[in-house]
TORRO-224535 format. One record per residue (C-alpha): x, y, z. Coordinates in nm, 4 decimals, m for minus. Each point is the difference from the previous one (the first is absolute). Layout:
% TORRO-224535
atom px: X, py: Y, pz: Z
...
% end
This chain:
% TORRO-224535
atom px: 2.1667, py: 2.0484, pz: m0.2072
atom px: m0.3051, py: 0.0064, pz: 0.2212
atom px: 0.1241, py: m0.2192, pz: 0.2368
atom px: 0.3209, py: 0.2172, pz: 0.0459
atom px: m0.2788, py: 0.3113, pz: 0.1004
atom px: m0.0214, py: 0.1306, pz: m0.3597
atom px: m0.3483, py: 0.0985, pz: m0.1362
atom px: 0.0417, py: m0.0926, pz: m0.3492
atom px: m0.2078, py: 0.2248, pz: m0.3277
atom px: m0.0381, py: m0.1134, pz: m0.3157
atom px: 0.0179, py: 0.2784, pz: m0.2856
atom px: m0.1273, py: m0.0736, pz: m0.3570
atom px: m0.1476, py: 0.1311, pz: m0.3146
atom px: m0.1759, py: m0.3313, pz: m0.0579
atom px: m0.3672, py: m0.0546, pz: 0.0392
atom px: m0.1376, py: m0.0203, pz: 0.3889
atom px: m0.1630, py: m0.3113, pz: m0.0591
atom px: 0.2860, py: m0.1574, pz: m0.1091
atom px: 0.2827, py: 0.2054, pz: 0.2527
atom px: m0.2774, py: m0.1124, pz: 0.2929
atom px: m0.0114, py: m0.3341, pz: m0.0803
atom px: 0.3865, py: m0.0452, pz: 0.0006
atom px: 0.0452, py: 0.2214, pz: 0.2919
atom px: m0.2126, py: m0.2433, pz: 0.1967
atom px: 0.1899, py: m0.3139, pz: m0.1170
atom px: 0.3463, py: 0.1999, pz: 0.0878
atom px: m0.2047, py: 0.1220, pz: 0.3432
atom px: 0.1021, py: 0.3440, pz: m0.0589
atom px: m0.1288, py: 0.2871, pz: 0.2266
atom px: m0.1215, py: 0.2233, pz: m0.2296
atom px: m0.0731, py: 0.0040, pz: m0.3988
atom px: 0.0122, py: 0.3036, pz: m0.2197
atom px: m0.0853, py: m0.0694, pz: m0.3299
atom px: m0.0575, py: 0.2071, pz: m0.3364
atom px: 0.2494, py: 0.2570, pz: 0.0995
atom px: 0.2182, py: 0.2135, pz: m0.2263
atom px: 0.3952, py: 0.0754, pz: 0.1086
atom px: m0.1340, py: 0.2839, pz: 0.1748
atom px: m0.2571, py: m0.1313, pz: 0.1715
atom px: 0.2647, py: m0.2248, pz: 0.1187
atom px: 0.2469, py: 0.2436, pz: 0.1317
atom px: m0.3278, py: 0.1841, pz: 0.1738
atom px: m0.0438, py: m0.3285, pz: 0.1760
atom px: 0.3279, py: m0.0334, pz: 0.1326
atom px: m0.0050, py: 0.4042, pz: 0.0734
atom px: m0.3069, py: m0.1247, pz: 0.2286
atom px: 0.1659, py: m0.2669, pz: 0.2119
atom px: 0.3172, py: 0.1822, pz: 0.0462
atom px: m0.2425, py: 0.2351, pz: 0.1866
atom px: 0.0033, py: m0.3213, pz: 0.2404
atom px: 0.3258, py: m0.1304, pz: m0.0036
atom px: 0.2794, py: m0.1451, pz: m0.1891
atom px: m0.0926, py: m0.1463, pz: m0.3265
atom px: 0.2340, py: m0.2399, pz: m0.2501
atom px: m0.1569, py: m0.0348, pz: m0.3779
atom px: 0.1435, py: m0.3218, pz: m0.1942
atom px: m0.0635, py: 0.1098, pz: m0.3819
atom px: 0.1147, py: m0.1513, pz: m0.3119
atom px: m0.1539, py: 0.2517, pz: m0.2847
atom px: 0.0049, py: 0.3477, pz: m0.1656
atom px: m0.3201, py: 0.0847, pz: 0.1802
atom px: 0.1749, py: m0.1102, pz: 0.3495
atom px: 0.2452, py: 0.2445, pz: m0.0356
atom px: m0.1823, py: 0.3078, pz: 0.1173
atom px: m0.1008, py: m0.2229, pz: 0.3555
atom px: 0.3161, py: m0.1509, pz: 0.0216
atom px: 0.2090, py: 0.3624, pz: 0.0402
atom px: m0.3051, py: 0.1506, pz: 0.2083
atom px: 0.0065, py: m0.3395, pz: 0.2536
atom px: 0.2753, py: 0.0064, pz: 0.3242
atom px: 0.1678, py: m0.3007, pz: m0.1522
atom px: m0.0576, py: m0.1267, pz: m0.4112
atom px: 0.0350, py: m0.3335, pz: m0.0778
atom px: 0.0646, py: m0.0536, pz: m0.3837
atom px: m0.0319, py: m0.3559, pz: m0.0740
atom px: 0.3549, py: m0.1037, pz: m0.2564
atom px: m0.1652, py: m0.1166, pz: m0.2571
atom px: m0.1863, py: 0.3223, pz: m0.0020
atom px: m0.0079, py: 0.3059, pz: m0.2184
atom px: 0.3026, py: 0.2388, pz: m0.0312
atom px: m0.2066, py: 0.2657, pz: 0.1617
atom px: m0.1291, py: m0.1925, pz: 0.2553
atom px: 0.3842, py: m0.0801, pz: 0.1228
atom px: 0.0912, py: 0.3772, pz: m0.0561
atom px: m0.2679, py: 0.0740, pz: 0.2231
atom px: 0.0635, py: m0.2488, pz: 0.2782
atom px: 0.2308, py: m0.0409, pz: 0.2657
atom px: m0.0057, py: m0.3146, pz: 0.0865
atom px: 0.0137, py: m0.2795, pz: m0.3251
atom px: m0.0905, py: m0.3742, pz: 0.0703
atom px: 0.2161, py: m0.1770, pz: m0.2135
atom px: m0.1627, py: m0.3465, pz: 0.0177
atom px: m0.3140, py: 0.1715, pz: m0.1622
atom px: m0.2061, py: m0.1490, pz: 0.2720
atom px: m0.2256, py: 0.1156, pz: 0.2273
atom px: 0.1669, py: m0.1850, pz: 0.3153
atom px: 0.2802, py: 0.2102, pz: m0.0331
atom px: m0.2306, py: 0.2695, pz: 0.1445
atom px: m0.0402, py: m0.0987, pz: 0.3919
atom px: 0.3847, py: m0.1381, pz: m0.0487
atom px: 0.0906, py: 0.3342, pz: m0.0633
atom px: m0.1964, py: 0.1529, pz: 0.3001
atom px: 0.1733, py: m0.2609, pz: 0.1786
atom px: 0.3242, py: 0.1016, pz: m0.1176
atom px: m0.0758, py: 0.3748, pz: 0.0519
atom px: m0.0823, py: m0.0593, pz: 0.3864
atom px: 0.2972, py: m0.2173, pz: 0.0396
atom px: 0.2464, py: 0.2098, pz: m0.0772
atom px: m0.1608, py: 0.2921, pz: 0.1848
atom px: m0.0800, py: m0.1994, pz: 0.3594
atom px: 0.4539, py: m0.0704, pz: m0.1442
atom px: 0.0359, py: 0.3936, pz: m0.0052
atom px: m0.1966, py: 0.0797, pz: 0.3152
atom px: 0.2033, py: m0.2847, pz: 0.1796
atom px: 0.3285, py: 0.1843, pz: m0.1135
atom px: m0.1053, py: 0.3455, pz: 0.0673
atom px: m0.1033, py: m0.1450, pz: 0.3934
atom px: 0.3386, py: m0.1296, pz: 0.0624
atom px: 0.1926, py: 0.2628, pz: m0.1865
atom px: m0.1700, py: 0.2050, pz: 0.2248
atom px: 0.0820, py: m0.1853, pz: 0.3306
atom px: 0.3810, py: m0.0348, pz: m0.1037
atom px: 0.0459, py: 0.3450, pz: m0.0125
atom px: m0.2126, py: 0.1506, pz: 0.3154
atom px: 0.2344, py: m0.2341, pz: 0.1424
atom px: 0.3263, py: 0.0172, pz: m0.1868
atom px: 0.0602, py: 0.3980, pz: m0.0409
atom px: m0.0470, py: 0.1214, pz: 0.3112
atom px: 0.2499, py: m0.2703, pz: 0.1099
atom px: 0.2346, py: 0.0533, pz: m0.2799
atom px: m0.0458, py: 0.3555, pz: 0.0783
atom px: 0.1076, py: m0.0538, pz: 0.3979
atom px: m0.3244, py: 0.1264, pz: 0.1000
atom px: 0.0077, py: m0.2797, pz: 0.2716
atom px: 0.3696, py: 0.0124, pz: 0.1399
atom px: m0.1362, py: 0.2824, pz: 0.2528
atom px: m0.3115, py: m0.1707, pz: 0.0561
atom px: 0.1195, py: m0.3781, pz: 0.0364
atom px: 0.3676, py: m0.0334, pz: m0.0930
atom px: m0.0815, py: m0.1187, pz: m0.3794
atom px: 0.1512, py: 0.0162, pz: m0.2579
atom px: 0.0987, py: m0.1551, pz: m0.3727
atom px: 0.3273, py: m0.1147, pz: m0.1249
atom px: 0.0092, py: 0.1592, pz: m0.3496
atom px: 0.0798, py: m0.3544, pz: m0.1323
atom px: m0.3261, py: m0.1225, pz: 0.1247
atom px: m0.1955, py: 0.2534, pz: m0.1021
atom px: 0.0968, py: m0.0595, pz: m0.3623
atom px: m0.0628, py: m0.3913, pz: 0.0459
atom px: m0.3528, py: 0.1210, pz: 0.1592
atom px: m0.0527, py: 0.2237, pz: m0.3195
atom px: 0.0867, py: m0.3263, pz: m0.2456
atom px: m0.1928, py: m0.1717, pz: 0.2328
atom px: m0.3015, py: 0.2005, pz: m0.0198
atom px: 0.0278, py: m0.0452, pz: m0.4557
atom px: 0.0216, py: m0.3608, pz: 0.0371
atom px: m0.2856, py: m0.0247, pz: 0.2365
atom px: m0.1936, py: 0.2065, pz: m0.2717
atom px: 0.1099, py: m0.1499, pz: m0.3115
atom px: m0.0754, py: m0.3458, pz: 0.1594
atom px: m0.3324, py: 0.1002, pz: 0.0480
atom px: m0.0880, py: 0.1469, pz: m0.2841
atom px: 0.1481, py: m0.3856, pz: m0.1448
atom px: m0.2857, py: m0.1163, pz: 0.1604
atom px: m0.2443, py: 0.1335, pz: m0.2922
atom px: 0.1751, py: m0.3511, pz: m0.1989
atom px: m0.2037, py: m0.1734, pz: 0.2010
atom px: m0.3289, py: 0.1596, pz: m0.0398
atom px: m0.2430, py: m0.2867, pz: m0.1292
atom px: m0.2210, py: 0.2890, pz: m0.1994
atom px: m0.2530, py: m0.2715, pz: m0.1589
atom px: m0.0839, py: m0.1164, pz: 0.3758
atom px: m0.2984, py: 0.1003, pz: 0.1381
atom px: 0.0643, py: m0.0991, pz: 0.3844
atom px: 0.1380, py: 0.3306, pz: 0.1141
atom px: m0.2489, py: 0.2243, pz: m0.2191
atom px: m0.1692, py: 0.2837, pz: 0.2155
atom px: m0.3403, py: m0.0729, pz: 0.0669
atom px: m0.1415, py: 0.3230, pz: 0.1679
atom px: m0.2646, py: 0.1507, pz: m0.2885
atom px: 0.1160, py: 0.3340, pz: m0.1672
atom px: m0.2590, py: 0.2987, pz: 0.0805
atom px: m0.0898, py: 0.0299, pz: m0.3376
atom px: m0.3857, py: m0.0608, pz: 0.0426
atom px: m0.1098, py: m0.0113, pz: m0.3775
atom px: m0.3421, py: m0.0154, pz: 0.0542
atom px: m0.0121, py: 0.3505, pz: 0.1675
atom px: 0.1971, py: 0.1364, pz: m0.3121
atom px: m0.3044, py: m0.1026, pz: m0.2570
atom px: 0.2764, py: m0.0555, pz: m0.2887
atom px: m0.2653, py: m0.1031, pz: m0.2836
atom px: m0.1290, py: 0.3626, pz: 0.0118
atom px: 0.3166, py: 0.0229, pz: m0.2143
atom px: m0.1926, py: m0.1614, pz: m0.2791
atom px: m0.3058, py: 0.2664, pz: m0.0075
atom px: m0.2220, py: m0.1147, pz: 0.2471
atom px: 0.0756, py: m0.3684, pz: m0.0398
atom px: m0.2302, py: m0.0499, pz: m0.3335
atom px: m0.3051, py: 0.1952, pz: 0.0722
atom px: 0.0111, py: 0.2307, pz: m0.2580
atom px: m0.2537, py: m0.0714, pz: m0.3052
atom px: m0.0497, py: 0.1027, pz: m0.3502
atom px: m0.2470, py: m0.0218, pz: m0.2468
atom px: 0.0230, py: 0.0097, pz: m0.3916
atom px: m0.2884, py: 0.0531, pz: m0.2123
atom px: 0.0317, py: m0.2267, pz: m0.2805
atom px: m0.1383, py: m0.0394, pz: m0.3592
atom px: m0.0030, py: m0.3398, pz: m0.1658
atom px: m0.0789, py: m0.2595, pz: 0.2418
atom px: m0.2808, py: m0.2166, pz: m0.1000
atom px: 0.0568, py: m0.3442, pz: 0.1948
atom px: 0.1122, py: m0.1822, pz: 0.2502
atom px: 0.2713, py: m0.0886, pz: m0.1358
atom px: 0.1001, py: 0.3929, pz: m0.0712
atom px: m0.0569, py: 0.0264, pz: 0.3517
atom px: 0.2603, py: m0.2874, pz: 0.1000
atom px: 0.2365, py: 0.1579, pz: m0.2806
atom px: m0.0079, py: 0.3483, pz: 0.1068
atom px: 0.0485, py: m0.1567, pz: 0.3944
atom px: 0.2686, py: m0.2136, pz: m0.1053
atom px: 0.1836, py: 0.2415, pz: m0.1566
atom px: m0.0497, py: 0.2983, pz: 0.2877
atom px: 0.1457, py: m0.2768, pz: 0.2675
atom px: 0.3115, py: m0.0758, pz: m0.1832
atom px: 0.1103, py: 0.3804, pz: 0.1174
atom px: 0.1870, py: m0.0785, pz: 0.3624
atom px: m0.1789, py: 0.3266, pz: 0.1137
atom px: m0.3416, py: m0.1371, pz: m0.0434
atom px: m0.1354, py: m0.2022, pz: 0.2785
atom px: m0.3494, py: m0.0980, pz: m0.1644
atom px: m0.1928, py: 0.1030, pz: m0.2857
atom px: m0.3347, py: m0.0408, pz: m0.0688
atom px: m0.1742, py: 0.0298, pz: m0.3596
atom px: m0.3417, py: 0.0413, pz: m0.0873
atom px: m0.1309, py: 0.0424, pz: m0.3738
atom px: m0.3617, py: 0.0869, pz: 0.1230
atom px: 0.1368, py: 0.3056, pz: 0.1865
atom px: 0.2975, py: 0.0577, pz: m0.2530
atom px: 0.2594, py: 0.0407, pz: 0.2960
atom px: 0.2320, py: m0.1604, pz: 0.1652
atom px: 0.1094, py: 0.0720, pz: 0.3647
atom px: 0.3190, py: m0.1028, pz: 0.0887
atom px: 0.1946, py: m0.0182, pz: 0.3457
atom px: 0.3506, py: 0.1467, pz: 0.0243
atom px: 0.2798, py: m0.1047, pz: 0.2727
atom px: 0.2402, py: 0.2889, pz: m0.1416
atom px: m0.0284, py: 0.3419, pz: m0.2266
atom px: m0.0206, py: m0.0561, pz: m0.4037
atom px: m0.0786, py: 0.2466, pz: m0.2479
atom px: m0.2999, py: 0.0197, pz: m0.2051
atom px: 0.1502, py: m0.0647, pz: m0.3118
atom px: 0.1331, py: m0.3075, pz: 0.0683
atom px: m0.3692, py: m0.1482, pz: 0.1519
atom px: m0.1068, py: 0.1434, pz: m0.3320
atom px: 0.2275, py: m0.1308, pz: m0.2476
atom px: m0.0395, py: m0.3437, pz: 0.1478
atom px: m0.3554, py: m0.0502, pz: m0.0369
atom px: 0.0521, py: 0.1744, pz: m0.3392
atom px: 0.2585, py: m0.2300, pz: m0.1207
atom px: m0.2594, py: m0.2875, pz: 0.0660
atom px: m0.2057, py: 0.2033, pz: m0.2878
atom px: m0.2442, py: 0.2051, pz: 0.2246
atom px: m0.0097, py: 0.3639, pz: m0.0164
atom px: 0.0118, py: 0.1767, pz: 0.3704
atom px: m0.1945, py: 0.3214, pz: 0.0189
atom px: 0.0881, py: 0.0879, pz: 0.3621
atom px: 0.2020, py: m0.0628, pz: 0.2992
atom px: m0.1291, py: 0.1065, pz: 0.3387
% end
């Protein structure tokens, strides 16, 4: 997709650590991680502000980008609402489907914009003359007879044409436009989507801890929430501090220390 002058976002609700490190094995442009459906649609809101934007989805949470993008992709193996919402569906359930489907897309309209030229021609040309405009002019003029062979002559032309699309080779790569979109992502600053990108902190007073190992259980248990970046635990000072990449209510930071048997006093 890059190489056919597509700059290419990932969207996902998974963790950033995990969405970065497969966004730089794929060699994305971008990664947005621990985003909710609307964070998503905001996203695509912000590069339609730039230019034309496709979303490939396959889930209920897609659904919301997928309608708000130029073009949705729903993957077929996807959720009902996800197809529903798209308006393109790739069949094969594959993500190569994607650029063959741009490919497909500008075939058939460089087909349409071929037509359209000639259709045009033919008839600057053909109803002035069928009309006698000339016969004053230059002595010109058209046999009824050919004019309706010109006018079949004109369909076939165009239906041949449009044939053509049959042999469109839409998994080659060798006539893929190269030019780069103007999209430039790293103007648009997507992560502040996600709250500042992780800098917010929050600190829970905490009754209960005694050890080092309370510390590592209270930390273990804050980082297995995908909002929390890092979490830090200390039993001298009875708090721990803990790093979020997204919003998350009190209650839940609460209950989840106080499900590993501590008792939280405060959130701040």
């Amino acid at each position: 997709m890059q190489n056919m002058g597509l700059s290419v976002v990932m969207l996902t609700g998974d963790n950033r650590f995990t969405a970065e490190a497969i966004g730089k094995q794929a060699g994305v442009d971008e990664v947005v991680a621990d985003i909710l459906p609307n964070d998503k649609e905001a996203v695509i809101q912000k590069l339609k502000a730039q230019g034309r934007v496709a979303m490939v989805g396959d889930g209920i949470n897609d659904a919301p980008a997928l309608t708000s993008a130029d073009i949705g992709m729903a993957i077929g193996a996807g959720t009902d609402v996800a197809i529903d919402a798209a308006d393109v569906i790739l069949m094969n359930s594959s993500l190569s489907d994607v650029p063959a489907a741009i490919r497909l897309s500008r075939g058939t309209l460089k087909n349409i914009h071929e037509n359209l030229f000639w259709a045009f021609i033919y008839n600057v040309i053909g109803i002035p003359l069928a009309a006698g405009v000339f016969i004053s002019l230059l002595g010109w003029q058209l046999n009824p007879m050919f004019a309706a062979a010109a006018m079949s002559l004109s369909s076939f032309c165009v239906v041949t044409n449009a044939l053509r699309l049959n042999f469109l080779n839409i998994h080659s790569n060798k006539r893929d436009h190269k030019k780069r979109n103007n999209i430039k992502l790293n103007n648009i600053k997507l992560n502040t989507i996600t709250k500042e990108n992780s800098i917010m902190e929050k600190t829970l007073k905490i009754e209960g801890m005694m050890c080092a190992h309370c510390e590592a259980r209270v930390k273990t248990a804050l980082e297995s929430l995908p909002q929390v970046d890092s979490a830090e635990a200390s039993s001298e000072n009875g708090t721990a501090v803990v790093k979020l990449n997204a919003e998350i209510s009190d209650e839940i930071l609460k209950n989840t220390v106080e499900n590993q048997g501590y008792t939280v006093n405060a959130v701040g």
